[in-house]
PDB file of N, CA, C and O in Angstrom:
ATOM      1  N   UNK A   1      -1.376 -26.672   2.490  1.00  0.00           N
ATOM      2  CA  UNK A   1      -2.417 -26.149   1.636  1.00  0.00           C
ATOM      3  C   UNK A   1      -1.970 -24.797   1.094  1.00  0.00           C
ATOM      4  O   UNK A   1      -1.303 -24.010   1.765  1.00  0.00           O
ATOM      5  N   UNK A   2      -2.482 -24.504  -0.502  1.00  0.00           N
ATOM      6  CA  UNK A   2      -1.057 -23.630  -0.493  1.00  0.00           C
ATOM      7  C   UNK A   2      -3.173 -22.546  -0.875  1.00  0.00           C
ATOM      8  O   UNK A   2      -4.279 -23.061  -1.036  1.00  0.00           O
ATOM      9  N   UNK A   3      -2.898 -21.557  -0.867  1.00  0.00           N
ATOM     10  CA  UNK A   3      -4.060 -20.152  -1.219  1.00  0.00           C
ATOM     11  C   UNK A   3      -3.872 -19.560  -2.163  1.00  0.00           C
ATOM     12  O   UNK A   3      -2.672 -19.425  -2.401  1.00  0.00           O
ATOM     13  N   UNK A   4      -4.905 -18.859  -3.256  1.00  0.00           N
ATOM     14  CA  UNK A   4      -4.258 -18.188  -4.547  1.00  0.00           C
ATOM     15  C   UNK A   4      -5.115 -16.548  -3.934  1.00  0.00           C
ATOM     16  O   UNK A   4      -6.336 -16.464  -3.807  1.00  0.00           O
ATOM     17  N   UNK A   5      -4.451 -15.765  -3.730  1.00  0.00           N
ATOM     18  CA  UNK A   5      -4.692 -14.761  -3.357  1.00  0.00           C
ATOM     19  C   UNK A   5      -4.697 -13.553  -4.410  1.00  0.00           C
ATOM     20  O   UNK A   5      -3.725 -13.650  -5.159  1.00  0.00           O
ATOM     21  N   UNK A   6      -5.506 -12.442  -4.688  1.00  0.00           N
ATOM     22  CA  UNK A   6      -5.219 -11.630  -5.336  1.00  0.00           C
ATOM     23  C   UNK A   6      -4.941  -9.980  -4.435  1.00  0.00           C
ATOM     24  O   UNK A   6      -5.438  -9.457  -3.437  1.00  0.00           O
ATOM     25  N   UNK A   7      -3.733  -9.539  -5.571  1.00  0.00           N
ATOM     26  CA  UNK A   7      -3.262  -8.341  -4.198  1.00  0.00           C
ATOM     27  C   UNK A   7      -3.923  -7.007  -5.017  1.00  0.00           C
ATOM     28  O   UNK A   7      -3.500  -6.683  -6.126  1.00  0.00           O
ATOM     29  N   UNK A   8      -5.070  -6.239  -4.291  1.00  0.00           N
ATOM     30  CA  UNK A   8      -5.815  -5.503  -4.455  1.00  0.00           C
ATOM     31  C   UNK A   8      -6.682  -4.513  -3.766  1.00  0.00           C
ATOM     32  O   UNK A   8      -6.796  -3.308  -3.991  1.00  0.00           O
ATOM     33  N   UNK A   9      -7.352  -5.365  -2.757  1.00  0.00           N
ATOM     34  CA  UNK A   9      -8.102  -4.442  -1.384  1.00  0.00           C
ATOM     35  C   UNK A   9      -9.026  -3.451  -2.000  1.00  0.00           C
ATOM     36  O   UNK A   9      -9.639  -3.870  -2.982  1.00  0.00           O
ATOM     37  N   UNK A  10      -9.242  -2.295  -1.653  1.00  0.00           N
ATOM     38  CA  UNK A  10     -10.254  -1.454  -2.273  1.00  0.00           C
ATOM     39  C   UNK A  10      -9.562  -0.782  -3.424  1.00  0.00           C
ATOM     40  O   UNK A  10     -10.186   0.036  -4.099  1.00  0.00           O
ATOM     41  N   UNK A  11      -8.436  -1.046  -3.662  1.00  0.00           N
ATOM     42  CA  UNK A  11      -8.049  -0.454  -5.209  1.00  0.00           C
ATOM     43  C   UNK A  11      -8.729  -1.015  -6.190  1.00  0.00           C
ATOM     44  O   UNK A  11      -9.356  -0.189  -6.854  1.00  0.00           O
ATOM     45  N   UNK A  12      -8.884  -2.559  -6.666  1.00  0.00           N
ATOM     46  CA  UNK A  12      -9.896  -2.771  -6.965  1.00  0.00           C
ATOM     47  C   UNK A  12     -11.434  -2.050  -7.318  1.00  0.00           C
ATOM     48  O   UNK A  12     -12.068  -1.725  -8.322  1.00  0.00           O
ATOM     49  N   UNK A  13     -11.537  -2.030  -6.397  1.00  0.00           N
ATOM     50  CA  UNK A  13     -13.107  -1.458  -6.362  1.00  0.00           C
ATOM     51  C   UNK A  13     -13.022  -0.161  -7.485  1.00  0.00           C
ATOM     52  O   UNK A  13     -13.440   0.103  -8.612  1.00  0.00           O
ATOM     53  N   UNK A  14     -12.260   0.414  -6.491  1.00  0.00           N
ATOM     54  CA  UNK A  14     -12.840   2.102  -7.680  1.00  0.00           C
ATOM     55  C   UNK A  14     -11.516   2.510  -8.760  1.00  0.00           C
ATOM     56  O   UNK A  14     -11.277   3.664  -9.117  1.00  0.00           O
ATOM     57  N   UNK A  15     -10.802   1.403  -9.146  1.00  0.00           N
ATOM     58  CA  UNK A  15     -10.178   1.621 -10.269  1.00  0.00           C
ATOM     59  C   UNK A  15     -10.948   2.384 -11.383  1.00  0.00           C
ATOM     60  O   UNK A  15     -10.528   3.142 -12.257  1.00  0.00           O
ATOM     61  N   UNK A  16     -12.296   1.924 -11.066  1.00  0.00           N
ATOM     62  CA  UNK A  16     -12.986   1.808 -12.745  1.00  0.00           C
ATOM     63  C   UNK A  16     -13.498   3.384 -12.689  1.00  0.00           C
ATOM     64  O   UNK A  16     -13.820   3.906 -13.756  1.00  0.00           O
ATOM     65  N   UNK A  17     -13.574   4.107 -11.530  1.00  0.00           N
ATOM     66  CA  UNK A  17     -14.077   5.321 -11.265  1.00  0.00           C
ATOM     67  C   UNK A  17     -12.577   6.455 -10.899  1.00  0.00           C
ATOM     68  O   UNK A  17     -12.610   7.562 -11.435  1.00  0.00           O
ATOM     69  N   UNK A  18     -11.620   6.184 -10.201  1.00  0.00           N
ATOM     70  CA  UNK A  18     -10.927   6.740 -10.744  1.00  0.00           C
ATOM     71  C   UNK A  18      -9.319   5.821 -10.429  1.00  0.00           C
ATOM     72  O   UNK A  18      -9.290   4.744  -9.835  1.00  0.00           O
ATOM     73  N   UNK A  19      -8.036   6.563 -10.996  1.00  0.00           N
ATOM     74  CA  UNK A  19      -6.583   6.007 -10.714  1.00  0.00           C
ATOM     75  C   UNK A  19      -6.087   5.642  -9.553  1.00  0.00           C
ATOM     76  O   UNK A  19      -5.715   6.506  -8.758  1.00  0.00           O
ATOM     77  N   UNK A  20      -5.984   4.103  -9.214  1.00  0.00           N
ATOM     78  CA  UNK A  20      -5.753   4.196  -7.949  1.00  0.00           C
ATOM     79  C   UNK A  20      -4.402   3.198  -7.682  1.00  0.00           C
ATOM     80  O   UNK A  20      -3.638   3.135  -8.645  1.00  0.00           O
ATOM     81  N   UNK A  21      -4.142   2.659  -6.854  1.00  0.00           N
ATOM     82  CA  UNK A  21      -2.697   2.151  -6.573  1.00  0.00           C
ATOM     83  C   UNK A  21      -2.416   1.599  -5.087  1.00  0.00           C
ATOM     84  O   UNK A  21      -3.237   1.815  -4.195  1.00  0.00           O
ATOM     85  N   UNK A  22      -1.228   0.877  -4.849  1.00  0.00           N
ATOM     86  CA  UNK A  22      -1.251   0.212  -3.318  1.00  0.00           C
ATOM     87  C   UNK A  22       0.346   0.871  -2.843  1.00  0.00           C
ATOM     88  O   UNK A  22       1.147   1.297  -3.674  1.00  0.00           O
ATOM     89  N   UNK A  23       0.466   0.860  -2.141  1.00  0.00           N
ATOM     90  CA  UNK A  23       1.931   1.294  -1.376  1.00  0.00           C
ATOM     91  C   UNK A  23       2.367   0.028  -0.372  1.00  0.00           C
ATOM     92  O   UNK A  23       1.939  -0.184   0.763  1.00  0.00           O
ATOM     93  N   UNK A  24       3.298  -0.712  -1.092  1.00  0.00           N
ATOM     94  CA  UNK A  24       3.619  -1.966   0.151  1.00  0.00           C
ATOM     95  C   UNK A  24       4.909  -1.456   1.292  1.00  0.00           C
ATOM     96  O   UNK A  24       6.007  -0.933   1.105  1.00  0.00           O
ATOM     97  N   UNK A  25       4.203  -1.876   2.477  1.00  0.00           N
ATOM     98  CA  UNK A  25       5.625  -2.192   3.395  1.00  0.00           C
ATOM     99  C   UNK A  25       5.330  -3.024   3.641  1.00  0.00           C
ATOM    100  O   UNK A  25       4.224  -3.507   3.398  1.00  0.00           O
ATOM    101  N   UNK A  26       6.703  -3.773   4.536  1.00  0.00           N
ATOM    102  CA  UNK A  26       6.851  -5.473   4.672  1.00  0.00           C
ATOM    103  C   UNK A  26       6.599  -5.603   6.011  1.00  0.00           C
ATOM    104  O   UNK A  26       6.993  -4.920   6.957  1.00  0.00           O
ATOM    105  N   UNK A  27       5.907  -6.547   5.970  1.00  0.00           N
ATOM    106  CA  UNK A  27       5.485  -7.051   7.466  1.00  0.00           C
ATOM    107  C   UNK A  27       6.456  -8.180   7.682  1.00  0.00           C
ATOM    108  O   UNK A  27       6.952  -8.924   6.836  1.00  0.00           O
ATOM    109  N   UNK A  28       6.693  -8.150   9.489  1.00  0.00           N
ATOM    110  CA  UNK A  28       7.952  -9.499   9.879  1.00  0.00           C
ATOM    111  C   UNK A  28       7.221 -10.842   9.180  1.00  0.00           C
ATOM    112  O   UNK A  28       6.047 -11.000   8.844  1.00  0.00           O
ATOM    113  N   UNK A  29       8.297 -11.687   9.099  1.00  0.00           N
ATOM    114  CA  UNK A  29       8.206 -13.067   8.583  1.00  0.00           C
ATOM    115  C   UNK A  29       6.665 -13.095   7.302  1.00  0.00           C
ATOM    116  O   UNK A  29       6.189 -14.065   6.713  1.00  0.00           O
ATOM    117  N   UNK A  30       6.317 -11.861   7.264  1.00  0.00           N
ATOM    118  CA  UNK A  30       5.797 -12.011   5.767  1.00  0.00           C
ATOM    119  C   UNK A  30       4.305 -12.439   5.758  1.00  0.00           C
ATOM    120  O   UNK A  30       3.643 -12.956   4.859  1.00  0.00           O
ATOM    121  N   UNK A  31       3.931 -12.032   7.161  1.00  0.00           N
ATOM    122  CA  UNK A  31       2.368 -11.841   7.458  1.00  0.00           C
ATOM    123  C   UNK A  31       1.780 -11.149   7.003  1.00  0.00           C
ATOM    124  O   UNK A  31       2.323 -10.092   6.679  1.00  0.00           O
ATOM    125  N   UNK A  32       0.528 -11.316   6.756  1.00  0.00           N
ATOM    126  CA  UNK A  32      -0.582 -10.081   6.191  1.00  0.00           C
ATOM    127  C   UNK A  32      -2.035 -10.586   6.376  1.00  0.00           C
ATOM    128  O   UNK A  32      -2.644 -11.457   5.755  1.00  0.00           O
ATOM    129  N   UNK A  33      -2.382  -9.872   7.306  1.00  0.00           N
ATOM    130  CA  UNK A  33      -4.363  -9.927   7.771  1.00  0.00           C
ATOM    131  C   UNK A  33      -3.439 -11.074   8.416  1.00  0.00           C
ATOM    132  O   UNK A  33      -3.163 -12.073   7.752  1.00  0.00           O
ATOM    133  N   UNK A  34      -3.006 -10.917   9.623  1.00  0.00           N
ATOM    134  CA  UNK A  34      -3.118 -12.210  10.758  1.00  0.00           C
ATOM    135  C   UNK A  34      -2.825 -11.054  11.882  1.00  0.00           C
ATOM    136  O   UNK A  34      -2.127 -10.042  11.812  1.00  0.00           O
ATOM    137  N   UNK A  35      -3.516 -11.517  12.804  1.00  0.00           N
ATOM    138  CA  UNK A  35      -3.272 -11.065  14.157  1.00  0.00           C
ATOM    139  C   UNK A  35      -2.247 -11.063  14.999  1.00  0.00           C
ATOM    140  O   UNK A  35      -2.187 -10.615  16.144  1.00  0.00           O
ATOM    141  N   UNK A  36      -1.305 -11.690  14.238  1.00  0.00           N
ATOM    142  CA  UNK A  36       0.498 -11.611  14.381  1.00  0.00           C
ATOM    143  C   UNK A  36       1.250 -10.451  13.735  1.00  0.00           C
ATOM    144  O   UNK A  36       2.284  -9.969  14.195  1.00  0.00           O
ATOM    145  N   UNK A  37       0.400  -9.901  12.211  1.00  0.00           N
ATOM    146  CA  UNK A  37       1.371  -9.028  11.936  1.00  0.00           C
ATOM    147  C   UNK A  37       2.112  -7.670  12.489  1.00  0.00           C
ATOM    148  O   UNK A  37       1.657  -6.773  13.198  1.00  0.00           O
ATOM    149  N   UNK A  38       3.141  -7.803  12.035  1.00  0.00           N
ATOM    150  CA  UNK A  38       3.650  -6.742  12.317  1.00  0.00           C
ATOM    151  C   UNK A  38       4.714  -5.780  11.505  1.00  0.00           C
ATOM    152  O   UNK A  38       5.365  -6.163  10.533  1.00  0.00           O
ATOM    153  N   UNK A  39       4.758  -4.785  11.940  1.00  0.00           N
ATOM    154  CA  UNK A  39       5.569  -3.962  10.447  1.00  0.00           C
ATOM    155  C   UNK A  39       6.180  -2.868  11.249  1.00  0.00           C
ATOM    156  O   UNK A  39       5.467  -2.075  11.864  1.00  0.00           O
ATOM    157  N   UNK A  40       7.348  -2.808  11.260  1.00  0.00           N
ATOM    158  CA  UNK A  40       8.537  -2.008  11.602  1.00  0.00           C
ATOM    159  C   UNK A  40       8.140  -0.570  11.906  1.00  0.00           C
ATOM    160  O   UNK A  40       7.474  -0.132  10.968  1.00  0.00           O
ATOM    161  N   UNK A  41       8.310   0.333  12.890  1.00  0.00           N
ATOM    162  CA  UNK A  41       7.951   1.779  12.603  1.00  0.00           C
ATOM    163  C   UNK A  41       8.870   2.049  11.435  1.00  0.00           C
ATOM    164  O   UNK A  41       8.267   2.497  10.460  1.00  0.00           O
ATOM    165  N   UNK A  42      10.334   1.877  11.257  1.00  0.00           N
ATOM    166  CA  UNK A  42      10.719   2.593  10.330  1.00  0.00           C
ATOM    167  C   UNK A  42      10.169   2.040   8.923  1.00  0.00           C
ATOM    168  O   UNK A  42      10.319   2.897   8.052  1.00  0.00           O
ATOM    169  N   UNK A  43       9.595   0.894   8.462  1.00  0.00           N
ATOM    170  CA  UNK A  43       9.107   0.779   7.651  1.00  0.00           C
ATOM    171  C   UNK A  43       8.117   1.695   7.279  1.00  0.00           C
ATOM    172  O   UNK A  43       8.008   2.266   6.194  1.00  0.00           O
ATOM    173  N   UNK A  44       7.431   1.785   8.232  1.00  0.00           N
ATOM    174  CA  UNK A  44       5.736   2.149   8.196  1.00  0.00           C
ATOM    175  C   UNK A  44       5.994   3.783   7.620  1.00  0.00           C
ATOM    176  O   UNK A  44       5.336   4.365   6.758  1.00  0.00           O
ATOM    177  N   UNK A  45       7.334   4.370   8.506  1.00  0.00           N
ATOM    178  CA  UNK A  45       7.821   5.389   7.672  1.00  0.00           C
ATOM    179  C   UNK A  45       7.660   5.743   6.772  1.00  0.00           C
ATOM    180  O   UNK A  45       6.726   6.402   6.316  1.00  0.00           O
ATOM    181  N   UNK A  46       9.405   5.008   5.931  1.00  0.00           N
ATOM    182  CA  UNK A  46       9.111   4.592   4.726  1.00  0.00           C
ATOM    183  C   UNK A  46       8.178   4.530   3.660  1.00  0.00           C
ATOM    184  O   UNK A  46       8.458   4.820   2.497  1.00  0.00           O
ATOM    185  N   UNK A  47       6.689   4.020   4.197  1.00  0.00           N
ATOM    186  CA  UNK A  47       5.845   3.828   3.087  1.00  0.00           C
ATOM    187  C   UNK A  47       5.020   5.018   3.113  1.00  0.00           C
ATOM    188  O   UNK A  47       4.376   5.340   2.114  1.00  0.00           O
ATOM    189  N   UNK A  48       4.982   5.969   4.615  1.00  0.00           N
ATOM    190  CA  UNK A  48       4.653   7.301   4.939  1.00  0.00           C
ATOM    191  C   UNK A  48       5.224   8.202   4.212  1.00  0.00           C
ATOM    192  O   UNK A  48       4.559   9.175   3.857  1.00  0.00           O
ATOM    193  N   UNK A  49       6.654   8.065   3.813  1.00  0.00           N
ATOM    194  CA  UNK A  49       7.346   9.142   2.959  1.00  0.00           C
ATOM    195  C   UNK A  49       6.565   8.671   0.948  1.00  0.00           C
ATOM    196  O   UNK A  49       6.281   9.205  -0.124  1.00  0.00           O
ATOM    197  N   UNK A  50       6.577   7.976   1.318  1.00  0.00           N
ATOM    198  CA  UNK A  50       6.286   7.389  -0.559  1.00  0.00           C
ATOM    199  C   UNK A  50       5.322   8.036  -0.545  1.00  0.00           C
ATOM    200  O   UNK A  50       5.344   9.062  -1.225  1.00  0.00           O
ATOM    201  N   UNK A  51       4.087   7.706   0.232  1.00  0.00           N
ATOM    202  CA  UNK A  51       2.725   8.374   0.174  1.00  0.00           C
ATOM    203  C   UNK A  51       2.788   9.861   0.302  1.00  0.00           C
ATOM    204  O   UNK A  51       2.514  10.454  -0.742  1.00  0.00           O
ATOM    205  N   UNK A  52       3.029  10.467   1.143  1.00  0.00           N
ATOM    206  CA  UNK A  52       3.388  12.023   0.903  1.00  0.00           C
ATOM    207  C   UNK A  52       4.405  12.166  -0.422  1.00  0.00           C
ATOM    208  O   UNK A  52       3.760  12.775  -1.276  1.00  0.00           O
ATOM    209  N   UNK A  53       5.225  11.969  -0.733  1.00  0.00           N
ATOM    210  CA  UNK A  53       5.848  12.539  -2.312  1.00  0.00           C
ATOM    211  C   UNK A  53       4.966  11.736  -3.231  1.00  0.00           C
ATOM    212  O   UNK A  53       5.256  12.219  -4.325  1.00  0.00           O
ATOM    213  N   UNK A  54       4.311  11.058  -3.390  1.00  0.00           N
ATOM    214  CA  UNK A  54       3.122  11.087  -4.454  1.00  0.00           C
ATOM    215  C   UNK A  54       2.051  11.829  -4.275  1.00  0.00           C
ATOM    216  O   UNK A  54       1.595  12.168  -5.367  1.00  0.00           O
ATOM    217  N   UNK A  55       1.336  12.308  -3.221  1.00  0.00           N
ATOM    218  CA  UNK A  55       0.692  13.049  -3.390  1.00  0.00           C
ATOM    219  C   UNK A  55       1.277  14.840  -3.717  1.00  0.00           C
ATOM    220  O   UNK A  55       0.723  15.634  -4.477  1.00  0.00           O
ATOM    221  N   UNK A  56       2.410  15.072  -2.959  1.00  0.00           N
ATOM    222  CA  UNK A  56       3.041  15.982  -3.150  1.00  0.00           C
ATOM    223  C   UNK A  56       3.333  16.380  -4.599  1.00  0.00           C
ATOM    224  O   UNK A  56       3.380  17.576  -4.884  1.00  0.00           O
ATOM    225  N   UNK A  57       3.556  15.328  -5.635  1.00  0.00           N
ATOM    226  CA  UNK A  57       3.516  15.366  -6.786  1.00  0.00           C
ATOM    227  C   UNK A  57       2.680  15.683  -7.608  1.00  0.00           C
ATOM    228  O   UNK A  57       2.790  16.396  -8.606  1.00  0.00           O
ATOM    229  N   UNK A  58       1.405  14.893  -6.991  1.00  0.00           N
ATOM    230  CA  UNK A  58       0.639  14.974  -7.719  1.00  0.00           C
ATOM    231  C   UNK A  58      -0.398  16.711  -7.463  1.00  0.00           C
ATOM    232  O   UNK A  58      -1.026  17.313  -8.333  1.00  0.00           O
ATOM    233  N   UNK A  59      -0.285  16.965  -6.478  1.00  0.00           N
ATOM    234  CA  UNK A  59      -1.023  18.675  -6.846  1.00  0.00           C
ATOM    235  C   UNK A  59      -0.005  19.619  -6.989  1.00  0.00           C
ATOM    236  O   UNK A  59      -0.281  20.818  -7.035  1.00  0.00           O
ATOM    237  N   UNK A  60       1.018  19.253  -7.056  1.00  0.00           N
ATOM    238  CA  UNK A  60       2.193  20.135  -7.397  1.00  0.00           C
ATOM    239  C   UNK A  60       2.455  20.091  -9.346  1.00  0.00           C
ATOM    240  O   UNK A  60       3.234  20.861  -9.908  1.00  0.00           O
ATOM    241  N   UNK A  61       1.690  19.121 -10.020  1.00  0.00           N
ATOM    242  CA  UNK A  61       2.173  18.718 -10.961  1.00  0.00           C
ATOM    243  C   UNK A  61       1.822  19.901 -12.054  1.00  0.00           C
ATOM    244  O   UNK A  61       0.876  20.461 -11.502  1.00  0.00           O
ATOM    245  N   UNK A  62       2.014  20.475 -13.082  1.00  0.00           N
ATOM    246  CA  UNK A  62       1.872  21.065 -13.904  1.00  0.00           C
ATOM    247  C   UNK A  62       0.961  20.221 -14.835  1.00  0.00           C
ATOM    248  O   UNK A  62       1.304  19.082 -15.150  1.00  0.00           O
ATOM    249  N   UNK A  63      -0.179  20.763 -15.272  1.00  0.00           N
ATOM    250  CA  UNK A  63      -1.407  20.287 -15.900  1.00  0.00           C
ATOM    251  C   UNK A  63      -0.956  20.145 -17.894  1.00  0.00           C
ATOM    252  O   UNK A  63      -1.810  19.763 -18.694  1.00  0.00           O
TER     253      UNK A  63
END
């Protein structure tokens, strides 16, 4: 049975109120919302560093 999923979560929601966005890391064998997943510390890193230099960017940014 195959699922048509849309990838969104609460970005969705308040797009319409303000700019919003998702940051992926990869979970093993490619789980997501199962009680199996799991996701690498150094990944989780990874998506820890992205998120700090975008925000870092963003109040650092010249108007």
């Amino acid at each position: 049975m195959t699922f048509k999923t849309i990838t969104g979560h609460d970005a969705l929601a308040i797009q319409k109120s303000v700019p919003s966005s998702l940051i992926f890391v990869p979970s093993q064998g490619g789980l997501s919302h199962n009680p199996r997943e799991f996701t690498a510390p150094a990944a989780l890193d990874k998506g820890y560093a992205v998120l700090t230099e975008v925000l870092w960017r963003m109040v650092t940014a010249k108007a």
